[in-house]
PQR file of N, CA, C, O and H, with PARSE charges and radii, in Angstrom:
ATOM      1  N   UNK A   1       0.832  -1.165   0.000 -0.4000 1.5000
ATOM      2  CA  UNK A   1       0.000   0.000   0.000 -0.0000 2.0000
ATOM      3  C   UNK A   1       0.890   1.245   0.000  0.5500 1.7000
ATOM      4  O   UNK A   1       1.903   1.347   0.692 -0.5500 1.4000
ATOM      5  N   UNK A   2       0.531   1.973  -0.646 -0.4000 1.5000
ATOM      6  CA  UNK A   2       1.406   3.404  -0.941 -0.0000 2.0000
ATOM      7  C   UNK A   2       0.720   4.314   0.174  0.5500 1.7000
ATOM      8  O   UNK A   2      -0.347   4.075   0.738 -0.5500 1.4000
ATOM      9  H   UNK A   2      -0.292   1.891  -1.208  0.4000 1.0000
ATOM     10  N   UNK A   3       1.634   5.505   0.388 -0.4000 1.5000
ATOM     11  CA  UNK A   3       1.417   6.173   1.226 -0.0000 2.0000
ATOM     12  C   UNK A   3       0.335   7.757   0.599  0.5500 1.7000
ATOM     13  O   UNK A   3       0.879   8.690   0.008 -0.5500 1.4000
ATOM     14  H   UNK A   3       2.501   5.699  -0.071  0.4000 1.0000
ATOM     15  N   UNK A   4      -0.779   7.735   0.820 -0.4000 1.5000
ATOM     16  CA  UNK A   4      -0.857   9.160   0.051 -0.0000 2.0000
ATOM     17  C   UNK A   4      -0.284  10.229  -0.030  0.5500 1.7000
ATOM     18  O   UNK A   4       0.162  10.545   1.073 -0.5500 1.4000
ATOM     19  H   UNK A   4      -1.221   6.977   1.300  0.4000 1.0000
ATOM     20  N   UNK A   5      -0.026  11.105  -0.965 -0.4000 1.5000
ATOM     21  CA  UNK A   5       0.933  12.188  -1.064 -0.0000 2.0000
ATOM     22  C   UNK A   5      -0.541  13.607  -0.513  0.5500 1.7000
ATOM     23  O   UNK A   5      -1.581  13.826  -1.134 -0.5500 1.4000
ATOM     24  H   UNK A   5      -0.388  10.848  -1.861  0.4000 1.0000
ATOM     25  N   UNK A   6      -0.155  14.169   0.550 -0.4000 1.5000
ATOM     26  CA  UNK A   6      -1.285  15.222   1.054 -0.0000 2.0000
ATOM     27  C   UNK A   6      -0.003  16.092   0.247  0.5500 1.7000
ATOM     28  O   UNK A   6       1.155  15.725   0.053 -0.5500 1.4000
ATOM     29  H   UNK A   6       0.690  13.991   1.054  0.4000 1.0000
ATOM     30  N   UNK A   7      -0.898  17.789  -0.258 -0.4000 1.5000
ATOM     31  CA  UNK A   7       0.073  18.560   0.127 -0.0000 2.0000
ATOM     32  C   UNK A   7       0.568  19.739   1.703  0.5500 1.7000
ATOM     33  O   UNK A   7      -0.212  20.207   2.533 -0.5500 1.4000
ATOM     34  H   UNK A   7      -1.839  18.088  -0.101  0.4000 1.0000
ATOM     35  N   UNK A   8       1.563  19.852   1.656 -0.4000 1.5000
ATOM     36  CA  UNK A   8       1.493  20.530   2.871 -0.0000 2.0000
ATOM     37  C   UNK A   8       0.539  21.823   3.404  0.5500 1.7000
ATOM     38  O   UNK A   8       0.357  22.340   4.506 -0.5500 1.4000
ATOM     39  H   UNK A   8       2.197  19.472   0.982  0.4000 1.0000
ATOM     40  N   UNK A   9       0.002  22.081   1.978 -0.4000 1.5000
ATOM     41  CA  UNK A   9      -0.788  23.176   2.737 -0.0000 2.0000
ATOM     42  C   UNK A   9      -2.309  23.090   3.060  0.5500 1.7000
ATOM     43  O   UNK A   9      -3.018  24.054   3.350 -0.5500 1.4000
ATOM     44  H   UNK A   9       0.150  21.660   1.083  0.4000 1.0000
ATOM     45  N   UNK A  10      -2.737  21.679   2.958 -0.4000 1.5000
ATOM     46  CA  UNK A  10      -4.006  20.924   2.948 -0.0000 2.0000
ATOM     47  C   UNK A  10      -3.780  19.766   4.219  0.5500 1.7000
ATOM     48  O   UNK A  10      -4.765  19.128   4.590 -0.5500 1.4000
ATOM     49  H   UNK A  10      -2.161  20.896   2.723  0.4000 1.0000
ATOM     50  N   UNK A  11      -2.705  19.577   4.737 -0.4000 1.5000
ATOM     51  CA  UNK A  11      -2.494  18.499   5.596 -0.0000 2.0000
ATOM     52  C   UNK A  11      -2.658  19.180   7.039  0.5500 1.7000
ATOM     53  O   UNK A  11      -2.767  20.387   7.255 -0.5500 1.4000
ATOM     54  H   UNK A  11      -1.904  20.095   4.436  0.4000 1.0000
ATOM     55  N   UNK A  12      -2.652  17.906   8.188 -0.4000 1.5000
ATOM     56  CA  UNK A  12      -2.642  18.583   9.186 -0.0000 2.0000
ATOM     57  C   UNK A  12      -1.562  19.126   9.992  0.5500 1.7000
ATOM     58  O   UNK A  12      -0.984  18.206  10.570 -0.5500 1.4000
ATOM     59  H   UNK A  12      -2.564  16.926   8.013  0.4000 1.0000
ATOM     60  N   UNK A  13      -1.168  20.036  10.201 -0.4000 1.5000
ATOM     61  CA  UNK A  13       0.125  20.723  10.191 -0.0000 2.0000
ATOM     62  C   UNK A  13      -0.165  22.015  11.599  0.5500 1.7000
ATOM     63  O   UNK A  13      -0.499  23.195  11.703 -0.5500 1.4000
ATOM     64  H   UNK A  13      -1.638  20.784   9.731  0.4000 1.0000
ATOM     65  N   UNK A  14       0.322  20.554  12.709 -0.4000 1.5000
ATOM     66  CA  UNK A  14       0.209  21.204  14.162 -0.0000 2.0000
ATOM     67  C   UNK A  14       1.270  22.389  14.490  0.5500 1.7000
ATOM     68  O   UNK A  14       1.119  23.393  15.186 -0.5500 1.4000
ATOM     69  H   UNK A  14       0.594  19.595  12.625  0.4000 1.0000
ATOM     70  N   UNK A  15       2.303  21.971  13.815 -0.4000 1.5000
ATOM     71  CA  UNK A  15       3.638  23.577  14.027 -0.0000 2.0000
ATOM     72  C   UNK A  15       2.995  24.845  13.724  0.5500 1.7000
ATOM     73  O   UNK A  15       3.122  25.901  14.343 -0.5500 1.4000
ATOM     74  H   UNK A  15       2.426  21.155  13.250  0.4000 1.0000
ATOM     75  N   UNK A  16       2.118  24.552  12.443 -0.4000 1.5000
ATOM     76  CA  UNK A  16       1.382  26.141  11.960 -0.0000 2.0000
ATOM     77  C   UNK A  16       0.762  26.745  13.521  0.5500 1.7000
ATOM     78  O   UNK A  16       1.087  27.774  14.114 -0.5500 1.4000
ATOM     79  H   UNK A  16       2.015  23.693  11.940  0.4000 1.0000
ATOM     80  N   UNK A  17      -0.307  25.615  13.939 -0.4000 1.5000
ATOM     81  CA  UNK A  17      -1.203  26.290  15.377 -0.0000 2.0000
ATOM     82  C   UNK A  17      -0.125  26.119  16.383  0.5500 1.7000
ATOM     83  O   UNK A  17      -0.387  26.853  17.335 -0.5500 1.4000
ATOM     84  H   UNK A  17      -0.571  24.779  13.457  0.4000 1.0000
ATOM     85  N   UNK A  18       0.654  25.654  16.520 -0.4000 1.5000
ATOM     86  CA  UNK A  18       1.646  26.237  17.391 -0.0000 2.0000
ATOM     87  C   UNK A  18       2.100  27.053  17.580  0.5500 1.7000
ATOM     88  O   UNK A  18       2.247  27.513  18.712 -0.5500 1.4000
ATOM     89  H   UNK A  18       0.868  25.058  15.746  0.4000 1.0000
ATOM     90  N   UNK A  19       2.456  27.502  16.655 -0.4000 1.5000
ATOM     91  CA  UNK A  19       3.479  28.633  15.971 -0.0000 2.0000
ATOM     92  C   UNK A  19       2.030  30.141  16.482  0.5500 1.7000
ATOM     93  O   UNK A  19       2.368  31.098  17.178 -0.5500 1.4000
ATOM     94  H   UNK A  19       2.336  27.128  15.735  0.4000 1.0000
ATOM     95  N   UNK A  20       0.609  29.982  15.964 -0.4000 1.5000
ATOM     96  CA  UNK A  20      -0.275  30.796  16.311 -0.0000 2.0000
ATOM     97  C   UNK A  20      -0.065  30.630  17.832  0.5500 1.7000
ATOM     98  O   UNK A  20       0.125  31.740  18.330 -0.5500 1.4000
ATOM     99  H   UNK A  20       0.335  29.205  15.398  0.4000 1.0000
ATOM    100  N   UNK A  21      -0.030  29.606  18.774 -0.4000 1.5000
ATOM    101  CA  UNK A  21      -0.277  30.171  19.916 -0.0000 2.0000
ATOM    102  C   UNK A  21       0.728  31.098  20.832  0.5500 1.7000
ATOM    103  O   UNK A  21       0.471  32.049  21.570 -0.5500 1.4000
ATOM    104  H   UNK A  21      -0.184  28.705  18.369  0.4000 1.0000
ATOM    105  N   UNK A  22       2.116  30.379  20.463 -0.4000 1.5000
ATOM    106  CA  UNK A  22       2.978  31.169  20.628 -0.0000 2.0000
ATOM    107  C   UNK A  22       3.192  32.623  19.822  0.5500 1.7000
ATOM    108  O   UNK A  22       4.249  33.165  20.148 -0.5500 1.4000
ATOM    109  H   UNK A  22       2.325  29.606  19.863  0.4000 1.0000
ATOM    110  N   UNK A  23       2.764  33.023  19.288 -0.4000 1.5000
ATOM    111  CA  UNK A  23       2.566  34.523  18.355 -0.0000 2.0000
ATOM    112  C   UNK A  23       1.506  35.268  19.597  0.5500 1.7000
ATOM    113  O   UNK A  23       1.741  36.327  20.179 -0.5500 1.4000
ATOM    114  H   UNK A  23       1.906  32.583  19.024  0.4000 1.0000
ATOM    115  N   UNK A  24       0.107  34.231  19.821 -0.4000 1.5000
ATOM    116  CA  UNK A  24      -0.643  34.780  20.566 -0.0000 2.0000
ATOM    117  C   UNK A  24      -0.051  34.893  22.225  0.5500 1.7000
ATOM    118  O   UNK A  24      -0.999  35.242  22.929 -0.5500 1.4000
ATOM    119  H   UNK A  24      -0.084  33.371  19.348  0.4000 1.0000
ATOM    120  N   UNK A  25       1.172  34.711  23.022 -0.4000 1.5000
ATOM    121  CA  UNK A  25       1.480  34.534  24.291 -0.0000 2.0000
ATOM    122  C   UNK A  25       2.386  35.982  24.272  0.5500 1.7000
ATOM    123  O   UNK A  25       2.306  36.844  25.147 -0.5500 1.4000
ATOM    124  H   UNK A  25       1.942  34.428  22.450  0.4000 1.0000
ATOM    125  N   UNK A  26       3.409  36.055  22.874 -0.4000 1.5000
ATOM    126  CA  UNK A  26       4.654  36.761  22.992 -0.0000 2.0000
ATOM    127  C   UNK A  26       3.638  38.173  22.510  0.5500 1.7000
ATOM    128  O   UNK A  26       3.955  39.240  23.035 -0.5500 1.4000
ATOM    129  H   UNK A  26       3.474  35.355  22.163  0.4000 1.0000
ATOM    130  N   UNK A  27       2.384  38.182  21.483 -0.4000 1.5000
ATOM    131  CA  UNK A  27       1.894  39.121  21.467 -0.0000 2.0000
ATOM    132  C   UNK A  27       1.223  40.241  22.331  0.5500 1.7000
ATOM    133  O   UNK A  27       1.437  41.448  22.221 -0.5500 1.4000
ATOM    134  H   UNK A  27       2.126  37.315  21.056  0.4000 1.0000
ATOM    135  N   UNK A  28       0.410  39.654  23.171 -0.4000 1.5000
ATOM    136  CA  UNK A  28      -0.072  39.604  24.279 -0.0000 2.0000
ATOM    137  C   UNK A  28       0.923  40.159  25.451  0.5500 1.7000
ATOM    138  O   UNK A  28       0.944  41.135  26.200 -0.5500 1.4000
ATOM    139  H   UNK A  28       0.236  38.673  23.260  0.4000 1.0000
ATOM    140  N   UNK A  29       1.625  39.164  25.239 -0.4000 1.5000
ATOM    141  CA  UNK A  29       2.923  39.767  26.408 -0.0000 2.0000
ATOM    142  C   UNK A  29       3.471  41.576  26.165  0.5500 1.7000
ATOM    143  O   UNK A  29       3.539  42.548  26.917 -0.5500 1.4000
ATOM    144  H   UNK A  29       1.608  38.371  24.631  0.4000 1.0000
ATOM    145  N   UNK A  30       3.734  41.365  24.915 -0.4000 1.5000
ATOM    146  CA  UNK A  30       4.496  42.823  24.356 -0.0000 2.0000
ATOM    147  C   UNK A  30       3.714  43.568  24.647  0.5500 1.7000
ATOM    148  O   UNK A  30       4.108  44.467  25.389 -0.5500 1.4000
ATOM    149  H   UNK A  30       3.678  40.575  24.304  0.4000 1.0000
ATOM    150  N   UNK A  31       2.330  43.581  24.253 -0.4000 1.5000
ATOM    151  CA  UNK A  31       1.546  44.916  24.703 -0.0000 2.0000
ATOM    152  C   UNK A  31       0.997  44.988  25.848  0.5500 1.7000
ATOM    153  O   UNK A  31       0.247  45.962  25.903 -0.5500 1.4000
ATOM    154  H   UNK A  31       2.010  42.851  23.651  0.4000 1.0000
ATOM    155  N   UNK A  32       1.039  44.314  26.914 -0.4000 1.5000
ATOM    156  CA  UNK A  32       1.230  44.373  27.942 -0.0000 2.0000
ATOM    157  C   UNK A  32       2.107  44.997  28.809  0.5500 1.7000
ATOM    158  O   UNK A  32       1.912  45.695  29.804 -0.5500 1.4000
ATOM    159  H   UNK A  32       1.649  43.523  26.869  0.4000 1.0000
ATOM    160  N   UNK A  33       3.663  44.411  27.944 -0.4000 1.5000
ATOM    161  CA  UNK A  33       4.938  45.270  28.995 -0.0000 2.0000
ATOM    162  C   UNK A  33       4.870  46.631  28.418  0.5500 1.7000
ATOM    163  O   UNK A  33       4.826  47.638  29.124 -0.5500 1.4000
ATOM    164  H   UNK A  33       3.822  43.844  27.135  0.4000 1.0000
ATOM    165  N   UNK A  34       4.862  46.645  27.237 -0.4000 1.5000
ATOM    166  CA  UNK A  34       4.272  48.321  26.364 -0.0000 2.0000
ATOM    167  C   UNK A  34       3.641  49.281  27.110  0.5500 1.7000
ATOM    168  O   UNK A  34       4.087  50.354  27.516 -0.5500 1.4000
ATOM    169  H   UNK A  34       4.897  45.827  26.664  0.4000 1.0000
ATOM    170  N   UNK A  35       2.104  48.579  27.309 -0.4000 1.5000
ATOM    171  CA  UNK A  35       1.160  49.266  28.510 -0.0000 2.0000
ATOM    172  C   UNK A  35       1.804  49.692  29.654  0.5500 1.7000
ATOM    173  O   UNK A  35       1.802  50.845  30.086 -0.5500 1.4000
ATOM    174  H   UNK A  35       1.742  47.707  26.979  0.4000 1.0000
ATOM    175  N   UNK A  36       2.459  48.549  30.223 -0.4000 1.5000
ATOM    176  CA  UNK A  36       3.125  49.558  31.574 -0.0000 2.0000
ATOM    177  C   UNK A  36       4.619  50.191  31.240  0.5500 1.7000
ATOM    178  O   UNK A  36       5.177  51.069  31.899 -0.5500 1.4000
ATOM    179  H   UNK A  36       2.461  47.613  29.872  0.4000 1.0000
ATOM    180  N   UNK A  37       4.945  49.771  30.484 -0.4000 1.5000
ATOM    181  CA  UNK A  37       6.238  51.426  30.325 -0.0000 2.0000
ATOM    182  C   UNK A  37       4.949  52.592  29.952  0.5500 1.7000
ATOM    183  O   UNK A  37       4.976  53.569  30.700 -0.5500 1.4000
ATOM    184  H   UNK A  37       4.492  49.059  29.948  0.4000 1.0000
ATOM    185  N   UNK A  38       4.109  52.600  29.154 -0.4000 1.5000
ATOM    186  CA  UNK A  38       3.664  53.533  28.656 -0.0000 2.0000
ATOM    187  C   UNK A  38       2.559  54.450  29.933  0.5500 1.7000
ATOM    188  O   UNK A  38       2.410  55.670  29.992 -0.5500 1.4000
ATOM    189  H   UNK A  38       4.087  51.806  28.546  0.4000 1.0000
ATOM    190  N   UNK A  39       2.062  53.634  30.637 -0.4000 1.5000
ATOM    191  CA  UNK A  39       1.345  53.615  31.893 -0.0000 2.0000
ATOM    192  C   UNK A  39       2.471  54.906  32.732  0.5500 1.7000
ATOM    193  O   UNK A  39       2.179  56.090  32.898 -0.5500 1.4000
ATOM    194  H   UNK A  39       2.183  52.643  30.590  0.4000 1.0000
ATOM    195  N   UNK A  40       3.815  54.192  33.165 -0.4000 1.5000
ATOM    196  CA  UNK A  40       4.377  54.613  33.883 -0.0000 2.0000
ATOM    197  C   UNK A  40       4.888  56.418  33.423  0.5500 1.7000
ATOM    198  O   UNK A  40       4.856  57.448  34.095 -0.5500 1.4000
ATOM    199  H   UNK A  40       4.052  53.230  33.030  0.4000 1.0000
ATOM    200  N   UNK A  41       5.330  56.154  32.000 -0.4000 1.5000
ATOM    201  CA  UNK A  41       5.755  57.609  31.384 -0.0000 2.0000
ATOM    202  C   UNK A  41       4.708  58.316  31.567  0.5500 1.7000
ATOM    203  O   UNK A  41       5.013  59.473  31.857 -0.5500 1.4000
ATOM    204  H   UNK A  41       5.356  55.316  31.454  0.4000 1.0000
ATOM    205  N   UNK A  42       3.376  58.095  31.516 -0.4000 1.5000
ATOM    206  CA  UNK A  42       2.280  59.302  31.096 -0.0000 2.0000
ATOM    207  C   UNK A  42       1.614  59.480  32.679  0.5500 1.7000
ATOM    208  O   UNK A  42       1.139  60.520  33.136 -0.5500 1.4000
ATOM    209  H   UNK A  42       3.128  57.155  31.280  0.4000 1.0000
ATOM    210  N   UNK A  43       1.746  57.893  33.508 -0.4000 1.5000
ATOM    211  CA  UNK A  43       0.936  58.464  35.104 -0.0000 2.0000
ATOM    212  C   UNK A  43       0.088  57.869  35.105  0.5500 1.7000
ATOM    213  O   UNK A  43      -0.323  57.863  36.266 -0.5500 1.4000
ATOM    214  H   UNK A  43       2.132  57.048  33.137  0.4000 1.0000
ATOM    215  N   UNK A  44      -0.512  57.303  34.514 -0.4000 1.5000
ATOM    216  CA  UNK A  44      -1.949  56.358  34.460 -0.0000 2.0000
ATOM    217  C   UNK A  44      -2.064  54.836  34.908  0.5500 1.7000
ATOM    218  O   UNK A  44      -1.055  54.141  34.789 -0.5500 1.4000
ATOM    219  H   UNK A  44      -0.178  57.308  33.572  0.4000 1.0000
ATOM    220  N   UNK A  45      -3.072  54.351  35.348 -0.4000 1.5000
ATOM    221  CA  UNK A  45      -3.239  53.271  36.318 -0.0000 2.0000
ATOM    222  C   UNK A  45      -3.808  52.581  35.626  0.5500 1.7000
ATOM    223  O   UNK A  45      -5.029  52.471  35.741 -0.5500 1.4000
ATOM    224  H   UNK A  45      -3.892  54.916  35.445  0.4000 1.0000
ATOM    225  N   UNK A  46      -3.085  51.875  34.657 -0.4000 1.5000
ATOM    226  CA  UNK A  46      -3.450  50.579  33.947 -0.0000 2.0000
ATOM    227  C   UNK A  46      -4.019  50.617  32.569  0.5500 1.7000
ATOM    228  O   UNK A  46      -4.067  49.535  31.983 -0.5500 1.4000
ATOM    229  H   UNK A  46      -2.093  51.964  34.563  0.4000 1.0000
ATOM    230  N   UNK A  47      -4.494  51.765  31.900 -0.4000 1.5000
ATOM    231  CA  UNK A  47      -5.153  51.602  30.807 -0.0000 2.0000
ATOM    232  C   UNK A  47      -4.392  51.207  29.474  0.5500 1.7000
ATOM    233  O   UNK A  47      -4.852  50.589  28.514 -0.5500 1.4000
ATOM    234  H   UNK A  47      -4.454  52.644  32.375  0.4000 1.0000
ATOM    235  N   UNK A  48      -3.052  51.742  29.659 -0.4000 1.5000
ATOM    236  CA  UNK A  48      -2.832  51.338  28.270 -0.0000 2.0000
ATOM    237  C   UNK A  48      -1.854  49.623  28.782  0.5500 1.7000
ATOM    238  O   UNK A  48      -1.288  48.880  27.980 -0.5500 1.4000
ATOM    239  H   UNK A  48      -2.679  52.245  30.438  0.4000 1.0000
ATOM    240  N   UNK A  49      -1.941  49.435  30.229 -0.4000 1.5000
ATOM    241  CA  UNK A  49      -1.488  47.494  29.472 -0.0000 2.0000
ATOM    242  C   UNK A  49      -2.802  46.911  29.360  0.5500 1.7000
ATOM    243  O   UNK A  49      -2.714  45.806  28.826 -0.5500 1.4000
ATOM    244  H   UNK A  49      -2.402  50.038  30.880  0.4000 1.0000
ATOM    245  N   UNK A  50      -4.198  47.280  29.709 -0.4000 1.5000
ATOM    246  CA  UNK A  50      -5.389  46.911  28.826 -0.0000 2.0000
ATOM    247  C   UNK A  50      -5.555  46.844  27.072  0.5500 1.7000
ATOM    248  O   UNK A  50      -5.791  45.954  26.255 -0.5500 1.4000
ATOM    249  H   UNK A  50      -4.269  48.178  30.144  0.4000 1.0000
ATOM    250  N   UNK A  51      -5.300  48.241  27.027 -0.4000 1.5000
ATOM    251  CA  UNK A  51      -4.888  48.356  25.625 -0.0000 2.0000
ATOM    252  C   UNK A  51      -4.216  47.758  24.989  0.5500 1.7000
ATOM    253  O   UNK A  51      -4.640  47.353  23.907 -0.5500 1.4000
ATOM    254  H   UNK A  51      -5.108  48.964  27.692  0.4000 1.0000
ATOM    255  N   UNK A  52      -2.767  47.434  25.452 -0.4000 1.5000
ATOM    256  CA  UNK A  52      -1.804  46.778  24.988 -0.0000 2.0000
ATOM    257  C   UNK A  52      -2.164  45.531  24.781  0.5500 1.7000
ATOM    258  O   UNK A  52      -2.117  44.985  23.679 -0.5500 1.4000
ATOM    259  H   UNK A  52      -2.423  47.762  26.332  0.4000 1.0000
ATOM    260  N   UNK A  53      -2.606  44.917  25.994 -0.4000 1.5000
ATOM    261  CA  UNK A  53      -3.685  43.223  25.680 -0.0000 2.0000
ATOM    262  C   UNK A  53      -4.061  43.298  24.857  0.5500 1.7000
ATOM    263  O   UNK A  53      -3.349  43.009  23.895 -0.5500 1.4000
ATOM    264  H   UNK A  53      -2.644  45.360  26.890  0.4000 1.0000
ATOM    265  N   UNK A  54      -5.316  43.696  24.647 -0.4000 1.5000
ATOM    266  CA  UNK A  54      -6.053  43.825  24.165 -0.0000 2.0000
ATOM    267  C   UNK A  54      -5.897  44.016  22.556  0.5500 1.7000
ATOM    268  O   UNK A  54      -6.755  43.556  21.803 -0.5500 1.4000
ATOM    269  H   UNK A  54      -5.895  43.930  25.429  0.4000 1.0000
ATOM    270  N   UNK A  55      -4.647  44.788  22.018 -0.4000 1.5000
ATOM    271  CA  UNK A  55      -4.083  44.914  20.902 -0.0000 2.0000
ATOM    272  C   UNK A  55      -3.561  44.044  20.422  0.5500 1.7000
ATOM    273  O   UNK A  55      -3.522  43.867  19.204 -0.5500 1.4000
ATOM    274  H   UNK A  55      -3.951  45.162  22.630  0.4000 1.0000
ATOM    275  N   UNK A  56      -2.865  43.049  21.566 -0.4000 1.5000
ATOM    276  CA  UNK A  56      -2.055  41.788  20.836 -0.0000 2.0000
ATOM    277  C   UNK A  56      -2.973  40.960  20.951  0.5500 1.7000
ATOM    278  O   UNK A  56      -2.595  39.894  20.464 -0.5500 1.4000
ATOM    279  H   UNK A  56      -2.897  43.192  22.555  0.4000 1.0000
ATOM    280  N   UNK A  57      -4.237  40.881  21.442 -0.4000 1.5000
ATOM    281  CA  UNK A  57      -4.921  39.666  21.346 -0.0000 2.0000
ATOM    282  C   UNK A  57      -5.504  39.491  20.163  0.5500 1.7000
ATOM    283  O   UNK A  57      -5.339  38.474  19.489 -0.5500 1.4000
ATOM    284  H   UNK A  57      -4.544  41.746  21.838  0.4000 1.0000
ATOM    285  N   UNK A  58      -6.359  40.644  19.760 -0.4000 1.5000
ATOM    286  CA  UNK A  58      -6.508  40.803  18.556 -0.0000 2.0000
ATOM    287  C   UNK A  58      -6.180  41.281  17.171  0.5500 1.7000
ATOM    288  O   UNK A  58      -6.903  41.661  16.250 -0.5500 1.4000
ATOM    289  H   UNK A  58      -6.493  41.470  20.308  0.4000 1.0000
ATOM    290  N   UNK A  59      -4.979  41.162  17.281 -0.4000 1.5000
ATOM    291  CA  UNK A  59      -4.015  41.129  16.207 -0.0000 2.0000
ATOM    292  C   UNK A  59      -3.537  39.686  15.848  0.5500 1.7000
ATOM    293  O   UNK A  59      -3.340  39.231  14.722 -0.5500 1.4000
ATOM    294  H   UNK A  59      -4.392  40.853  18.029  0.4000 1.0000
ATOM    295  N   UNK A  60      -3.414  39.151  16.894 -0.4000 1.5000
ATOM    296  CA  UNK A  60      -3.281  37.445  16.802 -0.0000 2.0000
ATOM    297  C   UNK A  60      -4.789  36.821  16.174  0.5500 1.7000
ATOM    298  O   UNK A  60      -5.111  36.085  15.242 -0.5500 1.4000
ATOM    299  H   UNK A  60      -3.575  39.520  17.809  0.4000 1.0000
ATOM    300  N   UNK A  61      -5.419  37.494  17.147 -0.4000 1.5000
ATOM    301  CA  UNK A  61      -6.864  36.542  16.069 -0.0000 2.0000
ATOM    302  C   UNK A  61      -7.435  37.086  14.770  0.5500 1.7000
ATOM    303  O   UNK A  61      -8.523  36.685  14.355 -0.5500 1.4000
ATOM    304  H   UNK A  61      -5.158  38.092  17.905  0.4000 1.0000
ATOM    305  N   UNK A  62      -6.729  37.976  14.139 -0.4000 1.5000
ATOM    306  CA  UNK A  62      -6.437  38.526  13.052 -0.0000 2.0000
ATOM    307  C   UNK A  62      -6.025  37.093  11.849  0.5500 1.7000
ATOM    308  O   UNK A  62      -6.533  36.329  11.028 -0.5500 1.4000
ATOM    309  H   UNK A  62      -5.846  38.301  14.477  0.4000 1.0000
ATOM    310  N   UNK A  63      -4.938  37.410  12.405 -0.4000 1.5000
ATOM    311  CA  UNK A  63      -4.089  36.124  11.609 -0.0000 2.0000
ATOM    312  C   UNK A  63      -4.337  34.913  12.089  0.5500 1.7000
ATOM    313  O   UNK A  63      -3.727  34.001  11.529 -0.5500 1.4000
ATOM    314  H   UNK A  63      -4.526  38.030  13.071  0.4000 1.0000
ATOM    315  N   UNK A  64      -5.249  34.553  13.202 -0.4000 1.5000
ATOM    316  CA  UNK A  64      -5.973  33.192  13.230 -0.0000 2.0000
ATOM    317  C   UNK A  64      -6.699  32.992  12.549  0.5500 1.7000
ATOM    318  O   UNK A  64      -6.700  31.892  11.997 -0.5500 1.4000
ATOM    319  H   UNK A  64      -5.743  35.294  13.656  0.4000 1.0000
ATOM    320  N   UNK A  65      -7.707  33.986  12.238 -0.4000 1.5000
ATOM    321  CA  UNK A  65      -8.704  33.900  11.408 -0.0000 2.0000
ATOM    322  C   UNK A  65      -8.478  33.937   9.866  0.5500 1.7000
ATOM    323  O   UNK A  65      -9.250  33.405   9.067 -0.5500 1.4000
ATOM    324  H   UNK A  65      -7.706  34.880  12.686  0.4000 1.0000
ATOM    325  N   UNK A  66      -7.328  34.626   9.518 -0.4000 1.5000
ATOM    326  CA  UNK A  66      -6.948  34.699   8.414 -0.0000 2.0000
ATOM    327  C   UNK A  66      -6.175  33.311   7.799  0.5500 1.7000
ATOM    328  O   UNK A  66      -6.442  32.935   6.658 -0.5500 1.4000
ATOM    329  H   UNK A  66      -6.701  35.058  10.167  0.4000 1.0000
ATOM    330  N   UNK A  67      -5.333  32.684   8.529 -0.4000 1.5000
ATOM    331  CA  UNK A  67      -4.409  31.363   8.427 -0.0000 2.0000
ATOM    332  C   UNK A  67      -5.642  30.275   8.453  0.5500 1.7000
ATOM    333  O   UNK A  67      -5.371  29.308   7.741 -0.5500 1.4000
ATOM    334  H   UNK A  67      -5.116  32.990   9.457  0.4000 1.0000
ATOM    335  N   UNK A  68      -6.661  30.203   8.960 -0.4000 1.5000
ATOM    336  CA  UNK A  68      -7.644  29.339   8.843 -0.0000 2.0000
ATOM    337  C   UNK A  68      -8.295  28.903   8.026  0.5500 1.7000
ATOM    338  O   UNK A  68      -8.583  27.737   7.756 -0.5500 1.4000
ATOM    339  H   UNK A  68      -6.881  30.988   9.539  0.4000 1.0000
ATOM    340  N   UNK A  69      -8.759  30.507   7.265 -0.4000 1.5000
ATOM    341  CA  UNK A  69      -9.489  30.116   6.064 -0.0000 2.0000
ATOM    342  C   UNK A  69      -8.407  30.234   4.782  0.5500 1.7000
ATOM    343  O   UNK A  69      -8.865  29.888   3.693 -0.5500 1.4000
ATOM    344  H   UNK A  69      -8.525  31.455   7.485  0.4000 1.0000
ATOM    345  N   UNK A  70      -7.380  30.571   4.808 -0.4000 1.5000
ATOM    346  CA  UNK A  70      -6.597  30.224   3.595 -0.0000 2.0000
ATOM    347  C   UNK A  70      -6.493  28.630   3.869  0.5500 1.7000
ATOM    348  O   UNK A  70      -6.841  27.938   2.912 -0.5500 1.4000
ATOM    349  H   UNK A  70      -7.008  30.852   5.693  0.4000 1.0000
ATOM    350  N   UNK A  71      -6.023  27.876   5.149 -0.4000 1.5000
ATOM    351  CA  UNK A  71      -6.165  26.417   4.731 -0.0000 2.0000
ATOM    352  C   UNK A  71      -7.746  25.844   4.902  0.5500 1.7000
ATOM    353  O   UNK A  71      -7.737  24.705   5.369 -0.5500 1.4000
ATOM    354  H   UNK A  71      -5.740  28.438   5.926  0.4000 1.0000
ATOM    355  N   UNK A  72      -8.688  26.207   4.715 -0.4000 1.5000
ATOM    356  CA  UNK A  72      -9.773  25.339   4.221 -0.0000 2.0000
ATOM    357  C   UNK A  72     -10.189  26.018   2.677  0.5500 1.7000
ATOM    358  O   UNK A  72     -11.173  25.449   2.204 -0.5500 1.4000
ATOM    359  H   UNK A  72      -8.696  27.132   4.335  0.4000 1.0000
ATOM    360  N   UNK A  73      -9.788  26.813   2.048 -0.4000 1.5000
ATOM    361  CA  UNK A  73      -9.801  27.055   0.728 -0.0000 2.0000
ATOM    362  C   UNK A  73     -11.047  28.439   0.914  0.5500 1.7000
ATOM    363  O   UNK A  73     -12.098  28.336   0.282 -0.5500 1.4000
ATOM    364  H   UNK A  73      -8.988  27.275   2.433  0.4000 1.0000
ATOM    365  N   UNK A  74     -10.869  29.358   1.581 -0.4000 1.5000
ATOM    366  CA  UNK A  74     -12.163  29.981   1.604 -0.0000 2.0000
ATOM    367  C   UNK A  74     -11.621  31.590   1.058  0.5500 1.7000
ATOM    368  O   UNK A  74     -12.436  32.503   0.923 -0.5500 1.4000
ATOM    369  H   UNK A  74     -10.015  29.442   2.094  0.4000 1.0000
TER
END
């Protein structure tokens, strides 16, 4: 029995969502430490490492959403 030939960009390919979650931890993280340098320079009590979250979270599910439907053909 032969092995089927998938191609790689149709197969299941766990490094890709890996690779997303770690994008989503280090993203997340950055605008977070961002928020509080930026917090600290201006005087303010927390809003921009909200912001900063909040920016890398959805910037990551940006390109989740985007990497998803390029591999189901949409």
């Amino acid at each position: 029995m032969k092995p089927s030939k998938v191609p790689p960009e149709k197969g299941p390919n766990s490094l890709l969502y890996l690779g997303l979650g770690v994008q989503l931890a280090v993203s997340v993280g950055l605008g977070v430490f961002a928020g509080q340098w930026l917090d600290r320079r201006v005087g303010t009590d927390g809003i921009f490492v909200l912001l900063g979250g909040m920016l890398g979270f959805a910037g990551t599910m940006v390109t989740l959403v985007r990497t998803v439907g390029k591999r189901r053909g949409e």
